[in-house]
Structures are given as C-alpha cells and as structure tokens.
Backbone as JSON, one array per atom type, in Angstrom:
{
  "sequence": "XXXXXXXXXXXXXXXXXXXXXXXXXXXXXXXXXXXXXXXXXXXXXXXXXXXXXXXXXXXXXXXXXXXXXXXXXXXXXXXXXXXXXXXXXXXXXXXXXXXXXXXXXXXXXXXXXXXXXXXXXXXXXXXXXXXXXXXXXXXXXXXXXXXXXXXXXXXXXXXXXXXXXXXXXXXXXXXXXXXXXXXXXXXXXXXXXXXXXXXXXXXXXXXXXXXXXXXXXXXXXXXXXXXXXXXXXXXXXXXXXXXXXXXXXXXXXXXXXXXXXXX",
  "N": [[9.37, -67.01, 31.38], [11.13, -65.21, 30.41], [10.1, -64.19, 27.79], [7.8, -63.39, 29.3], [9.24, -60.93, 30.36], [9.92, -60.12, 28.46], [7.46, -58.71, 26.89], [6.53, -56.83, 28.7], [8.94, -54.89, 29.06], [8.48, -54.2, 26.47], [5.8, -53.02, 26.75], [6.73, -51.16, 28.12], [8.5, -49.2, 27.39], [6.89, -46.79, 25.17], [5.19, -45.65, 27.34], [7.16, -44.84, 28.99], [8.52, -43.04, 27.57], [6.88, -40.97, 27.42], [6.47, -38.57, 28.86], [8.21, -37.02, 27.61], [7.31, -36.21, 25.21], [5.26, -33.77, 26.09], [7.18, -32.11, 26.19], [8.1, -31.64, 23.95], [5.75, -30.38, 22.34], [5.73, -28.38, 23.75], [8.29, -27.22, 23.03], [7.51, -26.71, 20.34], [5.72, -24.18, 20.49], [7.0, -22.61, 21.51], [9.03, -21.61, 20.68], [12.44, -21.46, 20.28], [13.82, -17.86, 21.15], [15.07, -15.15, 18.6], [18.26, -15.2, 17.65], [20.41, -12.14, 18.94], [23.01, -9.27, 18.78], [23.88, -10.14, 16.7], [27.27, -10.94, 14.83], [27.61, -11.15, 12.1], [25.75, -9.53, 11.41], [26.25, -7.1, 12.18], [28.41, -6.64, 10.44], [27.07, -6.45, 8.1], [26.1, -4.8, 8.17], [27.8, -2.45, 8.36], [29.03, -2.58, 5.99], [27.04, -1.66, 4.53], [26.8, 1.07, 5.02], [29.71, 2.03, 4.52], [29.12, 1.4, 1.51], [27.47, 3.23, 0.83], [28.4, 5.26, 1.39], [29.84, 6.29, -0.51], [29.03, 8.42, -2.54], [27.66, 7.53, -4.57], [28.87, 5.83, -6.14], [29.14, 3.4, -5.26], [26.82, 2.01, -5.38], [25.46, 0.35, -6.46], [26.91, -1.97, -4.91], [25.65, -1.35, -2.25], [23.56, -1.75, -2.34], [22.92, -4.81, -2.74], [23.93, -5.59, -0.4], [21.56, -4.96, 0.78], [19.61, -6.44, 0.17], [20.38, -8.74, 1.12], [20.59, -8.1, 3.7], [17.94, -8.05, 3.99], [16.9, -10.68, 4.02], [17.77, -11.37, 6.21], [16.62, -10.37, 8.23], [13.97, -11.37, 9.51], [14.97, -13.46, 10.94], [16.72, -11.94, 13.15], [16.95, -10.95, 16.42], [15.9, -8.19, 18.62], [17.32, -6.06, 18.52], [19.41, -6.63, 16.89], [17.35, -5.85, 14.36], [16.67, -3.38, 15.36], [19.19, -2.08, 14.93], [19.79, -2.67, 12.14], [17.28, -1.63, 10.74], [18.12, 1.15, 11.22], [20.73, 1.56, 9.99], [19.59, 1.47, 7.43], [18.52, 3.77, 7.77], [20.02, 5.79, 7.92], [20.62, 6.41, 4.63], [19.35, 7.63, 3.53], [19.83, 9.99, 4.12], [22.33, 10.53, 3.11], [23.77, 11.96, 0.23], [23.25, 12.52, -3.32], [23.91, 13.22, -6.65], [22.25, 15.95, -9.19], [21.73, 15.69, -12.9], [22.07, 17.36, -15.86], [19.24, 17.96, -16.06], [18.38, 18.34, -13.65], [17.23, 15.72, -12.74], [17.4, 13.52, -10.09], [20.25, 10.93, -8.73], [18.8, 8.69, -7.69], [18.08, 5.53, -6.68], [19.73, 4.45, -4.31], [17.86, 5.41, -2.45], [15.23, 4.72, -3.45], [15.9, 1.86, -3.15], [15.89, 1.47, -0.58], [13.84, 2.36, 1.2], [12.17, 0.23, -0.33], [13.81, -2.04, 0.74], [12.52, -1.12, 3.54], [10.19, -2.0, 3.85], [9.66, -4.42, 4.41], [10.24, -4.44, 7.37], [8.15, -3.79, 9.16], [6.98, -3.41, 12.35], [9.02, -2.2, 12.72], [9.77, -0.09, 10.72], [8.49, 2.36, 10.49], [8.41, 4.71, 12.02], [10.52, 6.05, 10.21], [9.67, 5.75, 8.18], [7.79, 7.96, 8.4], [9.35, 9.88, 9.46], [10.52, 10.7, 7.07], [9.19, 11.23, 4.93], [7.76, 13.81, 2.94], [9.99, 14.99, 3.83], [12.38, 17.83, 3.25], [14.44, 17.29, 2.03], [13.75, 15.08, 0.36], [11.55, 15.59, -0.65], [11.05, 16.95, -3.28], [11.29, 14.35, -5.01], [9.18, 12.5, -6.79], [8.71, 10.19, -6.94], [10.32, 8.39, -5.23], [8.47, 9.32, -2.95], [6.43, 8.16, -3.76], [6.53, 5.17, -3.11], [7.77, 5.28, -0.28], [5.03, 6.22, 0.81], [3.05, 4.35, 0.28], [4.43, 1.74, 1.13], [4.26, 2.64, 3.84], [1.69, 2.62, 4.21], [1.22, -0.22, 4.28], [2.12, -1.08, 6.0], [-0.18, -0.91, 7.92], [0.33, 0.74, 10.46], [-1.09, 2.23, 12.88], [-0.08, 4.8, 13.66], [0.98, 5.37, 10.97], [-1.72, 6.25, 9.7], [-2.29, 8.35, 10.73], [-0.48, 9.9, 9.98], [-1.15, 9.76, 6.8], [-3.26, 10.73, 6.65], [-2.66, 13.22, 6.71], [-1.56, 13.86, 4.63], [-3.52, 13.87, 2.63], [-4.0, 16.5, 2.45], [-2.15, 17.69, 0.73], [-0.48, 19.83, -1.44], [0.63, 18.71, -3.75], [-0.82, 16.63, -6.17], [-0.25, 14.39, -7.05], [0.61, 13.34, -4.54], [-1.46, 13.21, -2.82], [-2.76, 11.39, -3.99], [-1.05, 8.93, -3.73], [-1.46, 8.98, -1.25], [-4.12, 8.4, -0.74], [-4.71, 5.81, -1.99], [-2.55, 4.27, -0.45], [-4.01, 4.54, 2.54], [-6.41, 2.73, 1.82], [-5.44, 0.44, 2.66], [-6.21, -0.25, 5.08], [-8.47, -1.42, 5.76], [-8.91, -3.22, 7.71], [-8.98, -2.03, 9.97], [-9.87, -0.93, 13.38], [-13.6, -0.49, 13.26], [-14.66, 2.24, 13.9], [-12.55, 3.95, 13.56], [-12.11, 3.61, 10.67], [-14.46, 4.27, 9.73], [-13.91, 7.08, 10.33], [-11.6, 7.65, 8.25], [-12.59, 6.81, 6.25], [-14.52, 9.34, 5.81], [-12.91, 11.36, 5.91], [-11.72, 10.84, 3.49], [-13.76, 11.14, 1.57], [-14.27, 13.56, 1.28], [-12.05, 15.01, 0.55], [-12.54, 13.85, -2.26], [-15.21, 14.68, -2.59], [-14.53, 18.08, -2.69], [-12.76, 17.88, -4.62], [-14.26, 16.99, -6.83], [-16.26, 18.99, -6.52], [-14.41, 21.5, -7.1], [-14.53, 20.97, -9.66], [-16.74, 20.64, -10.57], [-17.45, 23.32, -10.37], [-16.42, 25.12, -11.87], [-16.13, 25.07, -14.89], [-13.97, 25.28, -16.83], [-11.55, 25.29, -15.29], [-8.62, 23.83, -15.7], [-6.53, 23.0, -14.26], [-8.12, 22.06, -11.85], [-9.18, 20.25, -13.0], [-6.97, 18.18, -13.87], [-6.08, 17.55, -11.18], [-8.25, 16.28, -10.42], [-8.87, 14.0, -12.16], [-6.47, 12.88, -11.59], [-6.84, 12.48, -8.87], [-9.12, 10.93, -8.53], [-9.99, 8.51, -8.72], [-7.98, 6.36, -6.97], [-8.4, 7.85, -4.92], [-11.69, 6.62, -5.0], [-11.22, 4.0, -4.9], [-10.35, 3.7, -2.67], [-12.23, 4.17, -0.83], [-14.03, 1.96, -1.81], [-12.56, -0.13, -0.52], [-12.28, 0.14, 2.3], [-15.37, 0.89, 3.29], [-15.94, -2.13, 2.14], [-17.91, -1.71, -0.28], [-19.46, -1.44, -2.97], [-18.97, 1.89, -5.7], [-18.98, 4.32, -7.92], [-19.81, 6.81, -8.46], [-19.13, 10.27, -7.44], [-21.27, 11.19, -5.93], [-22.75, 9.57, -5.4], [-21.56, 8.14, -3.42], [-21.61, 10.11, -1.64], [-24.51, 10.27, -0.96], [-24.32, 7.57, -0.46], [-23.2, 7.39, 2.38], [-24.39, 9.02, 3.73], [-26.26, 7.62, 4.62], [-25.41, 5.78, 5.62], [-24.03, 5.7, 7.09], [-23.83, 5.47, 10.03], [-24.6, 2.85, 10.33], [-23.75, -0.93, 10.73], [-21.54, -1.92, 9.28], [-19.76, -3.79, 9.19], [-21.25, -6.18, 9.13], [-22.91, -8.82, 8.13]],
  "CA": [[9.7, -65.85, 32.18], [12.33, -64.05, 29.48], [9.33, -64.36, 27.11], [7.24, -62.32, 29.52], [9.64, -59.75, 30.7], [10.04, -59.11, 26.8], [6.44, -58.0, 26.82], [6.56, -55.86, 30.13], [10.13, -53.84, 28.94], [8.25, -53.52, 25.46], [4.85, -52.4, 27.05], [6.77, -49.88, 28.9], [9.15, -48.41, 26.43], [6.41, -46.01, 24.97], [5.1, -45.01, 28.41], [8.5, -44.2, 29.64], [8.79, -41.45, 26.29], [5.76, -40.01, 27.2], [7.0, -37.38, 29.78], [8.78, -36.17, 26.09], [6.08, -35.63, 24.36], [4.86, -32.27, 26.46], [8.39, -30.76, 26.44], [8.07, -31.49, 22.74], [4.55, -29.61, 22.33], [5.78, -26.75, 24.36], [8.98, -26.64, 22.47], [7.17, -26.12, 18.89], [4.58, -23.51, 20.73], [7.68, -21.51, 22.1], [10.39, -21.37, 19.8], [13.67, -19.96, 21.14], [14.09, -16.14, 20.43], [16.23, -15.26, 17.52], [19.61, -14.71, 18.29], [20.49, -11.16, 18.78], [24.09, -8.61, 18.41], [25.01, -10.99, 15.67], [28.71, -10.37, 14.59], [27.27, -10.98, 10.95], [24.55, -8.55, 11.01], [26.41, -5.41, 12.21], [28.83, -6.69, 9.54], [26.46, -6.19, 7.15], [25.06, -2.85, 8.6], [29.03, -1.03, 7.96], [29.05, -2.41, 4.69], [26.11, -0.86, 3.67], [26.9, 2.03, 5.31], [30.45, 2.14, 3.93], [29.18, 1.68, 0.49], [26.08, 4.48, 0.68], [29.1, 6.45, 1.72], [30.54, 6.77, -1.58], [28.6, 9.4, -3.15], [27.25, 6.97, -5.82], [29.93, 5.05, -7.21], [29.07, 2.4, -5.45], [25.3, 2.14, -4.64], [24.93, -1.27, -6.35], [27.02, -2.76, -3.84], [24.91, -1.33, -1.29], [21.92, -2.72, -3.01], [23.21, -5.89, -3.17], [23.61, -5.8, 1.09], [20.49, -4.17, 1.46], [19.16, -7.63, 0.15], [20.92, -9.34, 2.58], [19.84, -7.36, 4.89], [16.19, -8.38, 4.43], [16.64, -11.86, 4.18], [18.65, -11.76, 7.49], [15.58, -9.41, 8.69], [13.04, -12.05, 10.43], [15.67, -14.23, 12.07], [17.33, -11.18, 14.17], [16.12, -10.58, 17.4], [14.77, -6.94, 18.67], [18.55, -5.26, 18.95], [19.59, -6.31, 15.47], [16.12, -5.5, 13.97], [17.01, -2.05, 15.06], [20.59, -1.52, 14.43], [19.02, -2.95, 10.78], [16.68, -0.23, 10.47], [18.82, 2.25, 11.64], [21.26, 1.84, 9.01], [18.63, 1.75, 6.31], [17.62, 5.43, 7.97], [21.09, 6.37, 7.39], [21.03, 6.11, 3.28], [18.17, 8.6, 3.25], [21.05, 10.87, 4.72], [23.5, 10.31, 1.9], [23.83, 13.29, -0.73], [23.29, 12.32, -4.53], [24.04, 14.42, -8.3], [21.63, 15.28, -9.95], [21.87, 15.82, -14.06], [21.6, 18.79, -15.95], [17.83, 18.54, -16.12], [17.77, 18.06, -11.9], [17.27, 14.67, -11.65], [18.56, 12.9, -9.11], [20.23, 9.58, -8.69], [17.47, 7.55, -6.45], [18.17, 4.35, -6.76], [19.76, 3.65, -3.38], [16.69, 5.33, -1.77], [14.27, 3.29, -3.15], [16.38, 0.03, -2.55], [15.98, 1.4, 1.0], [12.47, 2.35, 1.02], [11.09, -0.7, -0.59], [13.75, -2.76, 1.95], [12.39, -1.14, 4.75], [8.83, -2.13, 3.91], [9.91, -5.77, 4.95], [10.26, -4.42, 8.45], [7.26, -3.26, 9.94], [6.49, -2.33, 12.47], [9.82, -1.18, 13.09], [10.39, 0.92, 10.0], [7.24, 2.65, 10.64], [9.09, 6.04, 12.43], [11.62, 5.94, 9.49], [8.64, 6.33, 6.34], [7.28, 9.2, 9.07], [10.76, 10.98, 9.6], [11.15, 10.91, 5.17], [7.94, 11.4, 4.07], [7.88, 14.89, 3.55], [11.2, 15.55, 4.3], [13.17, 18.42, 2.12], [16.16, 16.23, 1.01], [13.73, 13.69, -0.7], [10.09, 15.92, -1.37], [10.73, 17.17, -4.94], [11.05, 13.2, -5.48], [7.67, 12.01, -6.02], [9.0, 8.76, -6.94], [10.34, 7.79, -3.99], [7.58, 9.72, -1.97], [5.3, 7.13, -3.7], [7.07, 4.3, -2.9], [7.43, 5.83, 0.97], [3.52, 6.33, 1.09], [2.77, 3.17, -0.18], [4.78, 1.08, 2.14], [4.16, 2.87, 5.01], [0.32, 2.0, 4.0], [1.01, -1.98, 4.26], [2.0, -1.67, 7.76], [-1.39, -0.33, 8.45], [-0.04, 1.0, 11.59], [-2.34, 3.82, 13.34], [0.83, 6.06, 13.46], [0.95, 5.62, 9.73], [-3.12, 6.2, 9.18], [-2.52, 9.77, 10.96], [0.43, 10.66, 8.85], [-1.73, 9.85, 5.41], [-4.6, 11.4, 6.07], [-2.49, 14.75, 6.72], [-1.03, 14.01, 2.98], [-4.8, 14.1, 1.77], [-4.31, 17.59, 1.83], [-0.57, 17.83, 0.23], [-0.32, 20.87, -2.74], [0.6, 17.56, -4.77], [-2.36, 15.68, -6.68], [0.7, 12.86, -7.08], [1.09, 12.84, -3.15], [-2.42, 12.94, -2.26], [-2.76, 10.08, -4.99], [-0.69, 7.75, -3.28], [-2.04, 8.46, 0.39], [-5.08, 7.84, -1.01], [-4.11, 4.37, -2.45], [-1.86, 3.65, 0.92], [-5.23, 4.39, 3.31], [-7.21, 1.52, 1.33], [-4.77, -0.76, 3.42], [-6.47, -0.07, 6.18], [-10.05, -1.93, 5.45], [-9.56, -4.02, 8.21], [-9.37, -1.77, 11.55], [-11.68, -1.01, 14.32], [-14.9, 0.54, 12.3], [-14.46, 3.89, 13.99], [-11.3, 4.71, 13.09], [-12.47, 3.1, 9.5], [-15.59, 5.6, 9.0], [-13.45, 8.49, 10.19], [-10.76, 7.67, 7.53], [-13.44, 6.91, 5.05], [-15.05, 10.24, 5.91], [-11.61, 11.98, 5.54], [-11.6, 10.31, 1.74], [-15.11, 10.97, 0.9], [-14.32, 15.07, 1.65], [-11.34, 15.19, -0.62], [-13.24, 13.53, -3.37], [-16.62, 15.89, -3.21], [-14.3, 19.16, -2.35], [-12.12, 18.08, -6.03], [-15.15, 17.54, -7.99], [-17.12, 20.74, -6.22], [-14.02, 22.48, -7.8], [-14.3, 20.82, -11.05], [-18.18, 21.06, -11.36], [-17.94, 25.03, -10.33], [-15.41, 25.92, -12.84], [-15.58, 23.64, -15.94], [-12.39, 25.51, -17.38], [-10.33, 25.1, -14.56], [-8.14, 22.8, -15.8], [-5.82, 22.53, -13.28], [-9.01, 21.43, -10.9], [-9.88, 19.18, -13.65], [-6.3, 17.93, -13.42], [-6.26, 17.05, -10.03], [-9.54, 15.31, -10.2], [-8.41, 13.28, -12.62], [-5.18, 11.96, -10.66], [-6.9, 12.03, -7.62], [-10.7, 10.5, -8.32], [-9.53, 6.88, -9.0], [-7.6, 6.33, -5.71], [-10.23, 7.84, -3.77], [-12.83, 6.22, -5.23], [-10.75, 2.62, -4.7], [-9.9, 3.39, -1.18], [-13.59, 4.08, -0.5], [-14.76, 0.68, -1.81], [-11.93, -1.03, 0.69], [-12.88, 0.76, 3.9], [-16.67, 0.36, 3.38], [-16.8, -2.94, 1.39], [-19.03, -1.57, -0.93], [-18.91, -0.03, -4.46], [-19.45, 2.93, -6.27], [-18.46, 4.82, -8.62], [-20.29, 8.71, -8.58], [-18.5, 10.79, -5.69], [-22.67, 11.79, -5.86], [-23.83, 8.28, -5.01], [-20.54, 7.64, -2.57], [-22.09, 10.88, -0.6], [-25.56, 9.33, -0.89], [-24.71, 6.1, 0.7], [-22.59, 7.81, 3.49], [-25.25, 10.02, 4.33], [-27.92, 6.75, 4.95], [-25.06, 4.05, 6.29], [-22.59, 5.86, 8.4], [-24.23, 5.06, 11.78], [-24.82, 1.4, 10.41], [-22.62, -1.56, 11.15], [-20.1, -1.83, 8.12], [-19.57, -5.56, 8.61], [-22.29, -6.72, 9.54], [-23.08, -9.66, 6.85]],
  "C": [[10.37, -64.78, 31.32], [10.98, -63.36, 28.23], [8.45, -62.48, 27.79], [7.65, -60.82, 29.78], [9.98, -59.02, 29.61], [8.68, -58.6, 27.02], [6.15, -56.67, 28.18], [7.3, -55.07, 29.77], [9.24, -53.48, 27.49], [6.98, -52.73, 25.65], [5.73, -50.9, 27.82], [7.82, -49.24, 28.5], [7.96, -47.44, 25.89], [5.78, -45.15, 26.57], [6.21, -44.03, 29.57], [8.92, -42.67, 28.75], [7.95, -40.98, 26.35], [6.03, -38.52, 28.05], [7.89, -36.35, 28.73], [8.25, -35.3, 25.62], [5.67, -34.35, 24.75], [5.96, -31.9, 26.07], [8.58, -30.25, 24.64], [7.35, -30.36, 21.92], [5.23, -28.22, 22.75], [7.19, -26.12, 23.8], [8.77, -26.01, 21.13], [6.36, -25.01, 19.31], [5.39, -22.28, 21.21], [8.91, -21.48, 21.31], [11.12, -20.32, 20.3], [13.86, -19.04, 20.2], [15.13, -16.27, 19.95], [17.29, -14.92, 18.36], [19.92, -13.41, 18.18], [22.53, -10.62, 19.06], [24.9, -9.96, 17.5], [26.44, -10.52, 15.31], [27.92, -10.09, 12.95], [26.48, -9.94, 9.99], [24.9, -6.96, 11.24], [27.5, -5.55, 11.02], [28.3, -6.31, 8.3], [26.09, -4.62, 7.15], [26.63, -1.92, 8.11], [29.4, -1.72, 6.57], [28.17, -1.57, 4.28], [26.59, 0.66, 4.18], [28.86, 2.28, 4.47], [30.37, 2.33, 2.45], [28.37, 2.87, -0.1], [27.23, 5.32, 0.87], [29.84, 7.2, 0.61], [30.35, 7.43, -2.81], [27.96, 8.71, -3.91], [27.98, 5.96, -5.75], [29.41, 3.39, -6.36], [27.77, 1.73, -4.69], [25.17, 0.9, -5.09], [25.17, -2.24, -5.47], [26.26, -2.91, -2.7], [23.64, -1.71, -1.13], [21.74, -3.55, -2.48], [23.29, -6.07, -1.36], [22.38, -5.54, 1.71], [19.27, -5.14, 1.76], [19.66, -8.64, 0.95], [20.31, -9.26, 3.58], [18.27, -7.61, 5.31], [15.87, -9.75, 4.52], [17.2, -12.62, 5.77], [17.2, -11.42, 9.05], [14.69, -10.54, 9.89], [13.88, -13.15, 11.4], [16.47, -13.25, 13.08], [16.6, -10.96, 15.28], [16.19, -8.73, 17.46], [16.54, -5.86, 18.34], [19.09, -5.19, 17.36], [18.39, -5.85, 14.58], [16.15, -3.72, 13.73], [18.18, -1.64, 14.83], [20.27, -1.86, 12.52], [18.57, -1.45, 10.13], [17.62, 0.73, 10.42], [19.95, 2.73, 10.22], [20.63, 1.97, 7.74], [18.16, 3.53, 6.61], [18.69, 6.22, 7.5], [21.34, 7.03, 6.01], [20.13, 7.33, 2.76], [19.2, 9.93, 3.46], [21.71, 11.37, 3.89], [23.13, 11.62, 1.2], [24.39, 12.53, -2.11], [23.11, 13.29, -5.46], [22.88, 14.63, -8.46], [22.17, 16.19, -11.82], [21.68, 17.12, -13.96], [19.81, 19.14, -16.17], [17.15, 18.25, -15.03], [17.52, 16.7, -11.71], [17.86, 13.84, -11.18], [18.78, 11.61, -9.25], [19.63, 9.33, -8.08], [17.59, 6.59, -6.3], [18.3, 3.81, -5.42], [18.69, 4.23, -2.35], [15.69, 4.93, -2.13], [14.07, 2.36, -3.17], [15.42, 0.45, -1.09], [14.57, 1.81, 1.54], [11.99, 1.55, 1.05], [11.85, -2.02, 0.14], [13.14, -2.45, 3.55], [10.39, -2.03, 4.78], [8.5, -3.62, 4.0], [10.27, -5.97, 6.62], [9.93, -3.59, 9.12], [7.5, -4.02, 11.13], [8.23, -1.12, 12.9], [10.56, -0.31, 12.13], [9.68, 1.88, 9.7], [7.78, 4.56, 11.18], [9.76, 6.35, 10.97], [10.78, 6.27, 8.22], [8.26, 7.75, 7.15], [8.06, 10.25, 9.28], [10.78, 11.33, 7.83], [10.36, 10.99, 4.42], [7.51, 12.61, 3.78], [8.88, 16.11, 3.63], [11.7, 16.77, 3.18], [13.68, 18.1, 1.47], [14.95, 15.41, 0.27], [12.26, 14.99, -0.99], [9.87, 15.83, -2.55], [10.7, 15.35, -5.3], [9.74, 12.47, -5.31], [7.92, 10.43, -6.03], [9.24, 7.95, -5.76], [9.43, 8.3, -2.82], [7.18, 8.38, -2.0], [5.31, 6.05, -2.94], [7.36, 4.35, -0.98], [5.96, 5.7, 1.63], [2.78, 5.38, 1.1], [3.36, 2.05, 0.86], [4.06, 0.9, 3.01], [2.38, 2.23, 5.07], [0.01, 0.78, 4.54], [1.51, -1.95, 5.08], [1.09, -1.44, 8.65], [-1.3, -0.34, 9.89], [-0.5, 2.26, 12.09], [-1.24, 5.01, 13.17], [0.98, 6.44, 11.85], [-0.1, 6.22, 9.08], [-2.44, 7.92, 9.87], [-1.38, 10.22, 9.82], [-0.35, 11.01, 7.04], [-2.67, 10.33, 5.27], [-4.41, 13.22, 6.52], [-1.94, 15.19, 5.2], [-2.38, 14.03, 1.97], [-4.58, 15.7, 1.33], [-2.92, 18.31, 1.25], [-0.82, 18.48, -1.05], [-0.3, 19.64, -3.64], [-0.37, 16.9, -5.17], [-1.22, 14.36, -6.62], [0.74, 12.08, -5.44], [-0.15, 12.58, -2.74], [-2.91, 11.56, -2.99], [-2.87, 9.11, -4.22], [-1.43, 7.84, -1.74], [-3.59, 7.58, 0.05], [-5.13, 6.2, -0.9], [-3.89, 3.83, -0.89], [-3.26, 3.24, 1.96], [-6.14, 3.35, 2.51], [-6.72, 0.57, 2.35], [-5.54, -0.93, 4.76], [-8.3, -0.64, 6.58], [-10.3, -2.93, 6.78], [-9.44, -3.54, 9.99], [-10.48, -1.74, 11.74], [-12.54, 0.22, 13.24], [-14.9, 1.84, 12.51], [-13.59, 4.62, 13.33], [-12.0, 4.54, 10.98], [-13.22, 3.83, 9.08], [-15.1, 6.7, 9.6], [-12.33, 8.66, 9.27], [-11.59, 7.55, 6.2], [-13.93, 8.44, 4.58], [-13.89, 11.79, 5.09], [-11.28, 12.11, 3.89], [-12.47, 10.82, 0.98], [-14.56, 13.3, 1.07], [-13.89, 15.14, 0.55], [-12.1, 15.0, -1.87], [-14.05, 14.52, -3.63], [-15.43, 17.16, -3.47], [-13.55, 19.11, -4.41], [-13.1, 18.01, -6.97], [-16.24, 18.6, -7.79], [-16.22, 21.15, -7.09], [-14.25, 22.34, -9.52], [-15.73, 21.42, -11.73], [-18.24, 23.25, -11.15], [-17.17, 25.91, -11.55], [-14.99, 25.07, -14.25], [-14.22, 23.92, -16.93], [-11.42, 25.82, -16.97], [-9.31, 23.87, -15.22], [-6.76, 22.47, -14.75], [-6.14, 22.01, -12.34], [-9.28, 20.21, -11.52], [-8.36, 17.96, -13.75], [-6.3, 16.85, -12.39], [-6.98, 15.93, -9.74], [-9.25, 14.28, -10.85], [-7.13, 12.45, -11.82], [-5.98, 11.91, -9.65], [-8.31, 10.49, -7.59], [-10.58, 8.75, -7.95], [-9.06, 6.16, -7.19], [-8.2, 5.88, -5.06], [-11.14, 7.05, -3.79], [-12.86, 4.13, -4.7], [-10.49, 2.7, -3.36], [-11.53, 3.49, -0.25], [-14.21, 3.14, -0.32], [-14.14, -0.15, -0.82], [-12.37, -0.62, 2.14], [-14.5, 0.33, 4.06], [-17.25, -1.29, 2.55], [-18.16, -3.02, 0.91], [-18.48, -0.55, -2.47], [-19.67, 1.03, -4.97], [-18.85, 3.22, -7.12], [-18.32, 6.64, -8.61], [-19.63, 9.07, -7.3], [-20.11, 11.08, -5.39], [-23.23, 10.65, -4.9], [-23.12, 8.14, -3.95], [-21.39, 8.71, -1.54], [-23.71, 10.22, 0.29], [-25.5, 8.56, 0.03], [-24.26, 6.77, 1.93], [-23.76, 8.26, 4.22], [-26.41, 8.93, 5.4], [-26.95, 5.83, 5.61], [-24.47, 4.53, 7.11], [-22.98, 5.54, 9.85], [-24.36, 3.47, 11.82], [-23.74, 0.26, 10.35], [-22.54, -2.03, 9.7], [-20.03, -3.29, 7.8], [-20.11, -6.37, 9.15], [-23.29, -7.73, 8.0], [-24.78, -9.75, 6.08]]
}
C-alpha cells in the first residue's frame, strides 16, 4: 500500500506543476515594463546638465555621464527615456569658445549627438530641431554626425528632413544626406523610388553642371564630394549597381514602374 501511494504522489507531482508552466510562458512573452521616474536617472540627467553648464571646463565629466546615460537608456521606461533625451537637447543649448582661427570647442556636442543616436525613435525631433540650426550650422562636423544618425533611425520624419538637405548650398551637407538616405533601402517601395528619384536628380543636375562647363571648378568640386554618396545611396534603395549617373538614368527610365524586390 505505502509502496503504491509512493507511485501515485510521484505520478502526480509533475501534473500538479503544470498549471506553472503557462504563467511561465506568458511571463517570458510579457516582460514587466521597465521601471520608470528612477531617482538614479534624473540624478544623472542634473549632473550632466550641471556639468554642460560650465562653459567647458568641465565637458569630460559630462561625457563621462552621457555614457551612463546610454547604458541606462534601454532599461528606462517611456518618462525617463524622455527626461533622458531632453537633457541631451539641452547641451546643444550650451555656449562654447572658439580659437583665434573660429573653431569651436565641439566635443560635448558630438558626445551628445552620437549619444542620442542610441535613442531612436525618441531622439528623432532633437537631430530635426539641430540640424540646420544657427548655433551649430557653420559646424559641418557635427552636422555630419547629426545627418548620419538621424539616417539610422530611418524614421519617415527623418527621410523628409534629408531629402530637403539634398539641396543645402553645402556639397559637405548634401554629402552626408546623401549617405544618411541609403539607410532607408528597406521601406515601403513608394516612398523608396520617390527618394531614389530625389537622388538620381541631384546626381544628373551636378554632372549637367559639370559636363556644360568643364572649367567650372567649383561644379566640378561639388561633383566630386557629392557623386560617390549619391551613387552609393542609389545602389541601396534600388538593390542594384551602377556606376555612370548616364546608365543610373538609363535603368530608372526602363525599371521605375517595375517591382524593386521582386527576386
């Protein structure tokens, strides 16, 4: 009898833990939301902001939180996420020297730049507010680094902003949009052959100027910084290569109605 009721309590020890097992399943499939108004994380946010505050002197420190700040980044929920951001929008704010041959310190804007580009989509307003801007334009450096980001969050608000920098006085700025719009190879196809289309203009319109004037050199310039880019953001959007802006017109002319990714 003791014999059997050992086999009966041990047959029904796993059946009894089975009513577990779902809550288990549905606990790895729902993971509780991060924790949000951390004490730690607005701690972090008035350091940085305390140290951006000090004209310079002490921008490494603010570096040095800014990295913090991004490693803290994917465990915050939606409230710290943006009080995050927010203080990263701040630093753009700040007022830096510059030398006697104008240039400026940069450093803690393109800590804060290339931390914000660890928190899409919500730093996505924040490249669109400073991209541009007066306080940072003459810097192409940190444009780049702005343009470029904002690229690798390939969000649609970002695709309209870069394809209004196609036509930016700068061959450096139109450069990088260029570059940035490659990121974008894998939206819906429409949007994709009207951003291609957008690319493919620039390109002919810089070597129309170059072929009409072969001693422009300031067209020839341009073409040069720009052709490359273009010519690389072309092959990502249409997965296909080229090289001639001649042949790139070519294919456009015979594929644009045809399906793109279609194997």
């Amino acid at each position: 009898m003791q014999a059997l009721l050992a086999i009966v309590l041990a047959l029904s020890t796993p059946a009894a833990a089975t009513p577990a097992q779902p809550q288990v399943a549905l606990a790895r499939q729902n993971p509780p939301a991060p924790a949000d108004n951390r004490p730690e994380v607005k701690e972090l946010c008035d350091k940085l902001g305390a140290h951006a505050g000090k004209r310079g002197k002490e921008d490494s420190e603010a570096i040095s939180v800014m990295d913090k700040l991004v490693q803290e980044f994917p465990n915050c929920g939606p409230k710290d996420r943006a009080l995050v951001v927010k203080q990263l929008d701040k630093c753009f704010g700040e007022k830096r020297q510059e030398d006697q041959d104008g240039v400026r310190e940069n450093k803690l804007f393109l800590a804060a730049a290339t931390a914000l580009g660890e928190m899409a989509p919500e730093s996505v307003p924040v490249y669109i507010k400073w991209i541009g801007d007066k306080a940072h334009r003459k810097d192409l450096a940190l444009q780049r680094v702005m343009i470029l980001k904002l690229g690798k969050t390939k969000a649609e608000a970002g695709r309209t902003t870069l394809l209004d920098l196609l036509v930016d006085p700068s061959a450096k700025i139109q450069a990088a949009a260029a570059e940035a719009l490659g990121e974008y190879a894998d939206i819906d196809q429409k949007l994709r052959k009207a951003t291609f289309e957008s690319l493919l203009k620039i390109l002919m319109s810089a070597k129309g100027q170059v072929d009409s004037n072969v001693n422009d050199l300031i067209a020839r310039e341009r073409y040069d910084t720009i052709a490359a880019p273009l010519t690389t953001a072309l092959s990502k959007l249409a997965k296909h290569e080229e090289h001639d802006p001649n042949e790139w017109q070519r294919w456009w002319n015979k594929n644009k109605k045809e399906d793109w990714d279609k194997s």
